[in-house]
C-alpha positions as CSV (number, residue, x, y, z in Angstrom):
1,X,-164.3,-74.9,70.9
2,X,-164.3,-72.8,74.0
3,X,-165.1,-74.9,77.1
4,X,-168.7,-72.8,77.2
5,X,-170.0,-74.2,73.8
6,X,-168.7,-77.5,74.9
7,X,-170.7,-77.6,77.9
8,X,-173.8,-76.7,75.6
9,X,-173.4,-79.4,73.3
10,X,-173.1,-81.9,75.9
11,X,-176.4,-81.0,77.8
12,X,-178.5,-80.7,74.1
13,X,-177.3,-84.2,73.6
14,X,-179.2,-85.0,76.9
15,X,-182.5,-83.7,75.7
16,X,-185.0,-85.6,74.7
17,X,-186.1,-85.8,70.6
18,X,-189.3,-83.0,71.8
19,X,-187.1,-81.1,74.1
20,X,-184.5,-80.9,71.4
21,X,-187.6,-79.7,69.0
22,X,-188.7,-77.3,71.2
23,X,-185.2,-75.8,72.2
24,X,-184.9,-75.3,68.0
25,X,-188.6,-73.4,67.9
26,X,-187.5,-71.2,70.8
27,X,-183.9,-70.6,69.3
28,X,-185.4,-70.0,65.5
29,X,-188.2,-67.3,67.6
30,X,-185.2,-65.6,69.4
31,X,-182.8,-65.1,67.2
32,X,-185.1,-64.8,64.2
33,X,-183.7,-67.1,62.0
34,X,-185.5,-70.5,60.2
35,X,-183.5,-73.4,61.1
36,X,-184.8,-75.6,58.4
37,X,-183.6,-73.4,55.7
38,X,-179.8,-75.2,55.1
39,X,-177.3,-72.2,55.7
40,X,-174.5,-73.5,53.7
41,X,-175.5,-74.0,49.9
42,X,-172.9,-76.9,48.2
43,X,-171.9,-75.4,44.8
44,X,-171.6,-77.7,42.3
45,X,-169.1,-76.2,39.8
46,X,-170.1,-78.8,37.0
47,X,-173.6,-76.5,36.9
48,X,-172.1,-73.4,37.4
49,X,-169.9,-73.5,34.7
50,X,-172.9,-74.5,32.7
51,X,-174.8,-72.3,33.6
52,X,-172.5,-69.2,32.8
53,X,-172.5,-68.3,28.6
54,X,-169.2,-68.4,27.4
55,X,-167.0,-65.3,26.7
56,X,-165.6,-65.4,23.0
57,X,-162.3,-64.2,22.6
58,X,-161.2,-65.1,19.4
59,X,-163.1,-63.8,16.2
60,X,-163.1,-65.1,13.0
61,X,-163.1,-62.3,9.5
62,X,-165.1,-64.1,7.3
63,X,-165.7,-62.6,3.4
64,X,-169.0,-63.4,2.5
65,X,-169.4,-61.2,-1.0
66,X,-167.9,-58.0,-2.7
67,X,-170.0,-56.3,-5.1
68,X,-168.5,-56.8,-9.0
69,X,-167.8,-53.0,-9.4
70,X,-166.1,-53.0,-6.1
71,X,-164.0,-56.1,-6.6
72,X,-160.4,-54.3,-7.4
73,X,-160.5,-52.3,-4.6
74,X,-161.1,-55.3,-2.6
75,X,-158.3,-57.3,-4.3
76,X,-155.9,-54.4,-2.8
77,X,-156.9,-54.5,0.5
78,X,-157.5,-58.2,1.2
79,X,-153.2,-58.2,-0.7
80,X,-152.6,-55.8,2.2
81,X,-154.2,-57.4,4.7
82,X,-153.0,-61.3,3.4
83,X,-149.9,-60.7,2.1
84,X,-151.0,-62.7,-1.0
85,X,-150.1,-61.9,-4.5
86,X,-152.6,-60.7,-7.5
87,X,-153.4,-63.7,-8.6
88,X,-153.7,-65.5,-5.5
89,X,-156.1,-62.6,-4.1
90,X,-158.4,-62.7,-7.2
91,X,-158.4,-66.6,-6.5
92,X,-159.3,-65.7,-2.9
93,X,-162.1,-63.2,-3.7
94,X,-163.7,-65.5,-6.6
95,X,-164.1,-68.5,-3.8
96,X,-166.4,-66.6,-1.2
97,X,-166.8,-67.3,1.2
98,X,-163.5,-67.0,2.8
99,X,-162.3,-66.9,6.0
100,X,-159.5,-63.8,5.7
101,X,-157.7,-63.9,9.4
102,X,-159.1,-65.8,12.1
103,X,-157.9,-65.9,16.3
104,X,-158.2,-62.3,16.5
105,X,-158.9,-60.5,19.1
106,X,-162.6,-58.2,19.2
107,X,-161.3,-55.2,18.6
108,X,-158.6,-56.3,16.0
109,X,-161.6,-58.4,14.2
110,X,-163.7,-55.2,14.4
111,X,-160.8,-53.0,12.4
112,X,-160.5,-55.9,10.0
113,X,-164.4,-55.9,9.0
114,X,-164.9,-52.1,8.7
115,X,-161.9,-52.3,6.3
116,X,-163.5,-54.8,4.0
117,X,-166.9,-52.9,4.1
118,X,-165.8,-49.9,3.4
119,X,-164.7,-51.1,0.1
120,X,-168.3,-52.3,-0.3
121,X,-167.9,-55.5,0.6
122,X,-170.1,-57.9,2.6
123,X,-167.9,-59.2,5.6
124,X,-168.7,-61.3,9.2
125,X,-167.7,-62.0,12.7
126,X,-167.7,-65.5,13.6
């Protein structure tokens, strides 16, 4: 501190408790600011990061139903997309609802869904 502000602070600690009070009314009337407002704010990250909703990243393809006319069509794409054989993809499409990729990213997830739809299938983000 320069030797100025140290000179302050030692003749405000001299004041008396309504000479300090009054000093505070004239400064907050001068200067146009409300000393009893607290100027620093403590964040407490705990509540901040509760506050804030949380950004998925990760999406889940689920297969929720395919329509029975539809259902070979499907069993070639969900082969393509799974890698699966013929058996193991009709096995797949009879159990619905089945989770067909999951930690993808949105737009990746997004591709996925619009494949499975557009063979008339029923298909969700989680």
């Amino acid at each position: 501190m320069s030797v100025k502000t140290v000179d302050i602070l030692e003749q405000i600690k001299s004041l008396t408790l309504n000479e300090t009070a009054q000093l505070v009314k004239q400064i907050e009337a001068t200067f146009n600011v409300d000393a009893s407002k607290p100027q620093l704010v403590r964040i407490d990250k705990r509540n901040e990061d509760e506050g804030k909703a949380e950004i998925q990243t990760e999406f889940d393809v689920v297969l929720l139903s395919v329509p029975a006319d539809k259902k070979i069509a499907l069993l070639k794409v969900i082969r393509t997309i799974t890698g699966l054989g013929l058996k193991e993809a009709k096995d797949f499409v009879d159990s619905l609802p089945q989770v067909v990729q999951s930690g993808l990213n949105q737009e990746a997830a997004v591709n996925l869904k619009q494949q499975l739809e557009e063979t008339g299938a029923i298909a969700s983000l989680k």
